[in-house]
C-alpha positions as a Markdown table, in Angstrom:
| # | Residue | x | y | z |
|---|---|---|---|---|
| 1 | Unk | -68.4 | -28.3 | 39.1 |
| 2 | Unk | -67.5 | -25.0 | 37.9 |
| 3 | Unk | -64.8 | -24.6 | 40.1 |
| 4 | Unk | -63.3 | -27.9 | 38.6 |
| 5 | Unk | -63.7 | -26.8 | 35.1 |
| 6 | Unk | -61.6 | -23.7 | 35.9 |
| 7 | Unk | -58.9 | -25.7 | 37.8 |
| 8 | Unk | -58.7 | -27.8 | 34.6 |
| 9 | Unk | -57.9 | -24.5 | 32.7 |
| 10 | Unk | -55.7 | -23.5 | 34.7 |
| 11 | Unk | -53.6 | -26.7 | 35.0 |
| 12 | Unk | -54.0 | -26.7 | 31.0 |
| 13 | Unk | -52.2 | -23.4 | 30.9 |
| 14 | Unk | -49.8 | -24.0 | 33.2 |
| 15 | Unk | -48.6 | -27.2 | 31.2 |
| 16 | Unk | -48.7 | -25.0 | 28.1 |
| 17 | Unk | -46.3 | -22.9 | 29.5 |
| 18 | Unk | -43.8 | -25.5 | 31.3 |
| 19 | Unk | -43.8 | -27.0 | 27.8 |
| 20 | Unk | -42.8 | -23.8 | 26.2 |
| 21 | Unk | -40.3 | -23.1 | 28.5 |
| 22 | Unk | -38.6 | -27.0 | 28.4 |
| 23 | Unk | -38.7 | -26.3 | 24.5 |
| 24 | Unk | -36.9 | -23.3 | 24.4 |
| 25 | Unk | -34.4 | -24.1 | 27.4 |
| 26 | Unk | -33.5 | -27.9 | 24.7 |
| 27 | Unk | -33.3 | -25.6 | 21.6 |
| 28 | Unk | -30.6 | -23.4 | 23.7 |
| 29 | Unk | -28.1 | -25.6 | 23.9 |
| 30 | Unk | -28.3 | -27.0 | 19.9 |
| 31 | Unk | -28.4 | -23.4 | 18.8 |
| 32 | Unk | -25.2 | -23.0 | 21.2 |
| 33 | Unk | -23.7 | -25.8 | 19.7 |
| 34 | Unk | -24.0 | -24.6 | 16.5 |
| 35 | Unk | -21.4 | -22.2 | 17.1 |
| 36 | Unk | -18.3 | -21.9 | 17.6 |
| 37 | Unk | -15.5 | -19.4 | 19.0 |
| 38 | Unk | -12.4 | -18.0 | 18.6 |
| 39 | Unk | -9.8 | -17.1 | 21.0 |
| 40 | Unk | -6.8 | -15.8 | 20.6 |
| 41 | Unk | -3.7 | -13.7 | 21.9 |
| 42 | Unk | -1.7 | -10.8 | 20.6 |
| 43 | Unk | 2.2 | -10.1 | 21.4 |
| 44 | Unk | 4.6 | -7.8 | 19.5 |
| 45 | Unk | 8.4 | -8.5 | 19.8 |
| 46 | Unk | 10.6 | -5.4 | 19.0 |
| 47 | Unk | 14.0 | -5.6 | 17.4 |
| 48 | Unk | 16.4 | -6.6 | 20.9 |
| 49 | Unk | 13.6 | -6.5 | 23.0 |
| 50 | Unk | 11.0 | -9.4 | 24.5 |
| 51 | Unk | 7.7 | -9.8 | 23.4 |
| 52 | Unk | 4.9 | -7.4 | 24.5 |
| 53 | Unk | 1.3 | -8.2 | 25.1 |
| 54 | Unk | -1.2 | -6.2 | 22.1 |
| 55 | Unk | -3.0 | -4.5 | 24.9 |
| 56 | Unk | -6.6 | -2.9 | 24.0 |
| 57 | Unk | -6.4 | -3.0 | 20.5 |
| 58 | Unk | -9.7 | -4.1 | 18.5 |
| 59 | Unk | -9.3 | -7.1 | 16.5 |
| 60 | Unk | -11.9 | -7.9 | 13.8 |
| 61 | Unk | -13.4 | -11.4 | 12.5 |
| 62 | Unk | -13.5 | -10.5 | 9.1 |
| 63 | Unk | -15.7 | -13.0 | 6.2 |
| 64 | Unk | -13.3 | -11.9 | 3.6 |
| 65 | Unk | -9.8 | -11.2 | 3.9 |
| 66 | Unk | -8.5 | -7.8 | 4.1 |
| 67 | Unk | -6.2 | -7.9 | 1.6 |
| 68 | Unk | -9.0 | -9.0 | -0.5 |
| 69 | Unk | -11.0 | -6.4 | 0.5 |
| 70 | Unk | -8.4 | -3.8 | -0.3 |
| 71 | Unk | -8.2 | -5.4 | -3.9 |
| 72 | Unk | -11.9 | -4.9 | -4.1 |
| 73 | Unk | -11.3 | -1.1 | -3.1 |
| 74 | Unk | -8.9 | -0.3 | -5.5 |
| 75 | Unk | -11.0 | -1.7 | -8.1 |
| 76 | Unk | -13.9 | 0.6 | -7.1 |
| 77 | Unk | -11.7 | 3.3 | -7.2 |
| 78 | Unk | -8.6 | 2.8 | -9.0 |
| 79 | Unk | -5.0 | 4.5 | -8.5 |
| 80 | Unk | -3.9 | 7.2 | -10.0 |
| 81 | Unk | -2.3 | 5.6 | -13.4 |
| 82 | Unk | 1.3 | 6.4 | -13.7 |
| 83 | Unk | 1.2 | 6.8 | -17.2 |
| 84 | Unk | -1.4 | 9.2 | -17.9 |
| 85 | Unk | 0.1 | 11.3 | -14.9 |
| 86 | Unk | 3.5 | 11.0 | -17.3 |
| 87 | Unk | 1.1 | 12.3 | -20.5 |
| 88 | Unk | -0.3 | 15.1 | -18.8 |
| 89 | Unk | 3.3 | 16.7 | -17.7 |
| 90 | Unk | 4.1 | 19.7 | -20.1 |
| 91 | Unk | 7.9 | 18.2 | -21.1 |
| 92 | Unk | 9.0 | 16.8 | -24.1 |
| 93 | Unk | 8.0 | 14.1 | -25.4 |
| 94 | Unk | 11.4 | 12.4 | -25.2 |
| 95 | Unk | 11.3 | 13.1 | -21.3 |
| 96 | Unk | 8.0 | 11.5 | -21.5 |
| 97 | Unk | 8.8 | 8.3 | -23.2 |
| 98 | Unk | 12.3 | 7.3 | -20.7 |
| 99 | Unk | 9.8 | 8.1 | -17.9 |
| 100 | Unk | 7.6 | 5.7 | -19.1 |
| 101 | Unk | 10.4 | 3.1 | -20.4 |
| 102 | Unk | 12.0 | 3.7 | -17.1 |
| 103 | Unk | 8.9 | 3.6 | -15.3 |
| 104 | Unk | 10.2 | 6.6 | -13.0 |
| 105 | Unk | 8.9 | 10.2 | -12.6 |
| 106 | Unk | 11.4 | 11.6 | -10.0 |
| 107 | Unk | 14.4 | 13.2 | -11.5 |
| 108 | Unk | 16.5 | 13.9 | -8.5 |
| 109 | Unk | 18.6 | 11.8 | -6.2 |
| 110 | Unk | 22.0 | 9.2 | -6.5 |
| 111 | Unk | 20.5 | 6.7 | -7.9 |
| 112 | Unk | 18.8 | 9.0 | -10.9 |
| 113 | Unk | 21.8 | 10.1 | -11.9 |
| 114 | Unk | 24.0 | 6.7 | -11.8 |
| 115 | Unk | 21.2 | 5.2 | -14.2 |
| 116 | Unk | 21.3 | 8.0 | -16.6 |
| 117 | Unk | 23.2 | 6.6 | -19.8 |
| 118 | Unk | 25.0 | 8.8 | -22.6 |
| 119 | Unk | 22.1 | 8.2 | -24.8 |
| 120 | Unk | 19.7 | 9.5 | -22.3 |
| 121 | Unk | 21.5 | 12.7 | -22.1 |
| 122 | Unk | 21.9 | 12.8 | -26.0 |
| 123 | Unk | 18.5 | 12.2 | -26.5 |
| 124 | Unk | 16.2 | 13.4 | -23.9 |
| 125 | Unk | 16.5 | 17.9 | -24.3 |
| 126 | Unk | 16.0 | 18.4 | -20.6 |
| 127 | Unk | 18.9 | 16.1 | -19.5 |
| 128 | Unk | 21.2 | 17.4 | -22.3 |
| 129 | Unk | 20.2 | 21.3 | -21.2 |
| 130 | Unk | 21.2 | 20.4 | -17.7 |
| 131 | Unk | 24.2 | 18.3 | -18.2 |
| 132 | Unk | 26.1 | 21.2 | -20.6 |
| 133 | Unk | 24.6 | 23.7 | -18.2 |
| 134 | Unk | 26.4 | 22.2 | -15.5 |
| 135 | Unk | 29.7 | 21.5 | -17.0 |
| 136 | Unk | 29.8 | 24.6 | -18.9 |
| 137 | Unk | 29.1 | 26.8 | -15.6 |
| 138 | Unk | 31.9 | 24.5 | -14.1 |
| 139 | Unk | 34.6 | 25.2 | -16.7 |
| 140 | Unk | 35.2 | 21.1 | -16.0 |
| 141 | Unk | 38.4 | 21.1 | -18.5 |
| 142 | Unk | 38.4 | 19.0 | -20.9 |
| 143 | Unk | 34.8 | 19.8 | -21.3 |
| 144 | Unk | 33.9 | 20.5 | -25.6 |
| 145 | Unk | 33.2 | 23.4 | -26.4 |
| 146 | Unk | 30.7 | 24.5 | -29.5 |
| 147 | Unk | 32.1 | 25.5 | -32.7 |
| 148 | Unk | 29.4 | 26.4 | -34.7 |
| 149 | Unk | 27.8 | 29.9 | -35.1 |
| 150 | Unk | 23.8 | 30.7 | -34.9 |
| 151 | Unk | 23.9 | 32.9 | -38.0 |
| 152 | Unk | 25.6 | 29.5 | -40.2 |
| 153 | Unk | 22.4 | 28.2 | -39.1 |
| 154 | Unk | 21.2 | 30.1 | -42.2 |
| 155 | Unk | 23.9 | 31.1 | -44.2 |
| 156 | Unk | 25.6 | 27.2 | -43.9 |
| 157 | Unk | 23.3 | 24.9 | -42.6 |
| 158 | Unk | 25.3 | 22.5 | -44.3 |
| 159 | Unk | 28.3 | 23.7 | -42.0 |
| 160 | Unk | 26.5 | 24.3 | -39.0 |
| 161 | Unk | 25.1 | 21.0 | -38.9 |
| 162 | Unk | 28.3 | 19.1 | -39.4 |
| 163 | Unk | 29.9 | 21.1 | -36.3 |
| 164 | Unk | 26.5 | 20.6 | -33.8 |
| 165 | Unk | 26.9 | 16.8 | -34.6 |
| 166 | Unk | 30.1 | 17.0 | -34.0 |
| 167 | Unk | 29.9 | 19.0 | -30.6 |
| 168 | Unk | 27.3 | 16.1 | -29.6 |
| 169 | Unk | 29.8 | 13.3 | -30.3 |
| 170 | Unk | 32.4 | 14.7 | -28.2 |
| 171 | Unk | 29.8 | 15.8 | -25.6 |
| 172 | Unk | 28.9 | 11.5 | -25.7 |
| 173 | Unk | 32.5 | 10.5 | -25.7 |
| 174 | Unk | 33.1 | 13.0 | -22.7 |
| 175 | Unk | 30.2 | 11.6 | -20.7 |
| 176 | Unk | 31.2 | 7.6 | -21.3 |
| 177 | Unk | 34.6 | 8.4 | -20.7 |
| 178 | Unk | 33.8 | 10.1 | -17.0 |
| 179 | Unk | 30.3 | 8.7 | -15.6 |
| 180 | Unk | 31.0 | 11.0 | -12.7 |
| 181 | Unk | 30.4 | 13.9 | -14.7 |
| 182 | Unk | 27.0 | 13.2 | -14.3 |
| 183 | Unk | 26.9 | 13.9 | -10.5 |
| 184 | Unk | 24.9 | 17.2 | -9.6 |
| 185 | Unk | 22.6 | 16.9 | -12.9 |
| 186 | Unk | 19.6 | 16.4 | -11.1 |
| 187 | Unk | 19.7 | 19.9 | -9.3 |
| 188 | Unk | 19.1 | 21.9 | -12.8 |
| 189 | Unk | 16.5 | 19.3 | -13.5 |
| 190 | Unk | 14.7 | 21.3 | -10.3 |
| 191 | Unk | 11.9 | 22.9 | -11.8 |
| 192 | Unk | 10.9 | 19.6 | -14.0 |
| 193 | Unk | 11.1 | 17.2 | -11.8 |
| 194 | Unk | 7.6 | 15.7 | -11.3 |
| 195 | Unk | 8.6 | 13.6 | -8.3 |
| 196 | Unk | 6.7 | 16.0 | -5.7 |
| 197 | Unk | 3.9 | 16.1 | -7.3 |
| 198 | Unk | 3.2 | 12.3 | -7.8 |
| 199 | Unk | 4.3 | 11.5 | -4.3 |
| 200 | Unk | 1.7 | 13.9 | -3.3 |
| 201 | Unk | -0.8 | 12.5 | -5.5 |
| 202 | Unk | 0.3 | 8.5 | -4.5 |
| 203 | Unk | -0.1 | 9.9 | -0.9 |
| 204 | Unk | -3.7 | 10.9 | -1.5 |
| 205 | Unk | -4.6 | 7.9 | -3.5 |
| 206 | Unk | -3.5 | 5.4 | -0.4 |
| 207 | Unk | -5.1 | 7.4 | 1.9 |
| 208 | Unk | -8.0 | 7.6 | 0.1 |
| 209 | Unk | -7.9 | 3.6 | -0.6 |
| 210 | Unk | -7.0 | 2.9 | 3.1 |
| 211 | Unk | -10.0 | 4.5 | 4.1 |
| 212 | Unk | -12.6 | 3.1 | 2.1 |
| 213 | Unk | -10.8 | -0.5 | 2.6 |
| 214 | Unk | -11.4 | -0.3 | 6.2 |
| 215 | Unk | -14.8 | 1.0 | 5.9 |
| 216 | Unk | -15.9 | -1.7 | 3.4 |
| 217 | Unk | -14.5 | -4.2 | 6.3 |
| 218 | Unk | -16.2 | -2.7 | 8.7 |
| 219 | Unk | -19.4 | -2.5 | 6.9 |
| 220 | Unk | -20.2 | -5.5 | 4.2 |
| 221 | Unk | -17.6 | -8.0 | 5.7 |
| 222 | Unk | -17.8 | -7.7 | 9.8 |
| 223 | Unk | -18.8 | -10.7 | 11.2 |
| 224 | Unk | -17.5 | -10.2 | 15.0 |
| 225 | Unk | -15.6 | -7.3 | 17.0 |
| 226 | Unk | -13.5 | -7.8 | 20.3 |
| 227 | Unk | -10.6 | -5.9 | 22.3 |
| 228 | Unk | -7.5 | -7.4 | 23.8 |
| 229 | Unk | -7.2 | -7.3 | 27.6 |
| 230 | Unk | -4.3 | -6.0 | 29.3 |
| 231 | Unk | -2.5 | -9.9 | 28.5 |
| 232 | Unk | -3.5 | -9.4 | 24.6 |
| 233 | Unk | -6.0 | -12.0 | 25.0 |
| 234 | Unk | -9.1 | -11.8 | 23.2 |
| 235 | Unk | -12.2 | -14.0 | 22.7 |
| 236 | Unk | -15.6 | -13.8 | 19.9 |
| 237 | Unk | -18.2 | -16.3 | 20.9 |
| 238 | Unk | -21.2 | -17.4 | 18.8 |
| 239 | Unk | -19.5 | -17.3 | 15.4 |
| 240 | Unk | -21.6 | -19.5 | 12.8 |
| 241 | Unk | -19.0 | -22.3 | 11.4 |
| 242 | Unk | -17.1 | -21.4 | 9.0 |
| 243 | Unk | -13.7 | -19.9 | 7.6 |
| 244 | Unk | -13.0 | -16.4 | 8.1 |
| 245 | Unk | -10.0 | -13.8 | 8.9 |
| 246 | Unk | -8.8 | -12.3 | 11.7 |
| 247 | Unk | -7.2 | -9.0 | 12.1 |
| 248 | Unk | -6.4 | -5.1 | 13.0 |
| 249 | Unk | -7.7 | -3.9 | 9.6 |
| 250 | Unk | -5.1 | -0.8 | 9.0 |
| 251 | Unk | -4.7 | -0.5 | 12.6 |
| 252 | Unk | -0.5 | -1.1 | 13.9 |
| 253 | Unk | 0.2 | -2.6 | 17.0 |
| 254 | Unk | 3.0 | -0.7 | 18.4 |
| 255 | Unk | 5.6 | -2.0 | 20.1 |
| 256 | Unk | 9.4 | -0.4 | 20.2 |
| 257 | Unk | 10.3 | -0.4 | 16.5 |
| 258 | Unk | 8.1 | -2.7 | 15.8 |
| 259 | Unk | 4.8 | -1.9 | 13.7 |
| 260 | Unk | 2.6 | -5.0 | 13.2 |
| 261 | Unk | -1.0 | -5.5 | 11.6 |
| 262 | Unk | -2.6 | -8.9 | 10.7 |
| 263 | Unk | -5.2 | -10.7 | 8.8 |
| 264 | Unk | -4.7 | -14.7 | 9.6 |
| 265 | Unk | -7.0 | -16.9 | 8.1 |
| 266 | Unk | -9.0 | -19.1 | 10.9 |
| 267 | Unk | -11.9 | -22.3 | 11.0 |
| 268 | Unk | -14.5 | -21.7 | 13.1 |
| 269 | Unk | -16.1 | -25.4 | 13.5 |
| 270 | Unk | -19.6 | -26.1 | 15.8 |
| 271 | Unk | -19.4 | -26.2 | 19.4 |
| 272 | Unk | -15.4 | -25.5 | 19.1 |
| 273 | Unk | -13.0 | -23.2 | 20.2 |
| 274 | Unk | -10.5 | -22.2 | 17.3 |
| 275 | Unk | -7.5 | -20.9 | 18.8 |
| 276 | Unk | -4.6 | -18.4 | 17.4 |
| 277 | Unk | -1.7 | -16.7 | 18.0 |
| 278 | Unk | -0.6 | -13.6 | 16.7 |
| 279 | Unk | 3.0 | -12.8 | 16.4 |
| 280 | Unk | 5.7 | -10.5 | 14.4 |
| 281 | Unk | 5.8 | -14.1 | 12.5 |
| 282 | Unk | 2.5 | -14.4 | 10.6 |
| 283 | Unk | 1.9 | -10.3 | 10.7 |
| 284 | Unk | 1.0 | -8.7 | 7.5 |
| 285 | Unk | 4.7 | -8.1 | 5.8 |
| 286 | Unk | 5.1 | -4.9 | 4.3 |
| 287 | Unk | 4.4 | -4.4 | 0.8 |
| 288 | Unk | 7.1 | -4.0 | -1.9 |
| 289 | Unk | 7.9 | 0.2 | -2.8 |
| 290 | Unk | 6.0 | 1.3 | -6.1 |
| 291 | Unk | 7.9 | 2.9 | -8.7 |
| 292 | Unk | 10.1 | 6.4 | -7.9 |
């Protein structure tokens, strides 16, 4: 009898476990099905050449896109403002105000000098300094020269007046009358220019920004992480449904001449494989140049 009663535990048990074991083994599949997947391949196409497999690159399933990401960055931590950089440069104030109007802070190159109008010159004291610098040391004929004295300053200012506006008029006539003048002004304008040091300072910011974009991606917004294989392909398995973004972050694939990142949008859908392919044709395009 006793032995019975422990054969009846025993068997009692055992069931218990089958059970738990036929349980887990039907929840498998439903909890499989509730996911989805996403498969994709990579391939780069340089200018002349034939596509190229993405080989070994990671690719990341991102819950928000990464431009959006990067907006959410910069917000954190903004750029350096172009206009307080402008109203912390020690230059005049009427340097100041065309670079804001012009929304440009480096003085040197072609195209500064082509959009430099006679007003500018007449008005701004560092342009006009090295424009009659420059034609003066030249001996450009035709150039005017001054005809008032520094001591009518205060014996005539009445006199000495009259002849500095007139100098300035002929110096505005002389400038509209050859635009080419102009050419070479931006090399006395040297030690002013404040180019250098807000590209430096850009350069900082967007390094600065690219790095915490990537690690807010990588942090609050990974959902999945694969690699390609040597044919570009990659695969992430088990995703909850759902619509996410898929891409190299700030990561390039390289290929030739050809420098390619993405961030595609992508449905993931229960118990289905999304698929994608990533080209040169839906890569991230590169973003417009910010102001000189």
């Amino acid at each position: 009898m006793g032995a019975m009663k422990i054969y009846s535990r025993i068997s009692v048990s055992t069931l218990s476990v089958l059970f738990l074991i036929a349980g887990v083994m039907a929840k498998a599949p439903r909890a499989a099905a509730q996911t989805g997947s996403v498969q994709f391949v990579a391939r780069v196409t340089p200018s002349g050449g034939e596509d190229e497999p993405v080989r070994t690159l990671p690719f990341y399933l991102l819950s928000k896109s990464y431009a959006d990401i990067e907006k959410e960055a910069e917000a954190a931590s903004p750029v350096a403002n172009q206009d307080k950089f402008i109203d912390a440069l020690d230059v005049s104030k009427e340097l100041k105000a065309w670079m804001k109007t012009n929304h440009r802070v480096n003085l040197s190159g072609e195209d500064f000098t082509k959009m430099l109008k006679a007003d500018d010159i007449m008005n701004v004291p560092e342009f006009f300094a090295a424009y009659t610098e420059r034609m003066v040391g030249d001996h450009t004929a035709g150039f005017p020269t001054p005809k008032y004295k520094l001591e009518d300053r205060a014996k005539n200012p009445a006199k000495y007046d009259l002849q500095v506006t007139e100098y300035h008029d002929a110096i505005r006539a002389f400038v509209i009358a050859d635009p080419d003048s102009k050419d070479g002004l931006d090399l006395s304008l040297e030690e002013v220019n404040p180019g250098h040091k807000w590209d430096m300072l850009k350069a900082k910011n967007l390094a600065e920004l690219t790095r915490e974009t990537a690690d807010l991606a990588r942090g609050k917004y990974l959902v999945a992480r694969a690699e390609t294989d040597m044919q570009g392909q990659g695969a992430l398995r088990g995703i909850p449904p759902g619509n996410y973004w898929l891409g190299t972050l700030n990561i390039e694939a390289v290929a030739g001449d050809a420098r390619e990142r993405w961030d595609v949008p992508v449905t993931v859908r229960a118990g289905q494989p999304s698929y994608l392919t990533l080209t040169n044709i839906n890569a991230v395009k590169p973003a417009h140049a910010t102001a000189p």
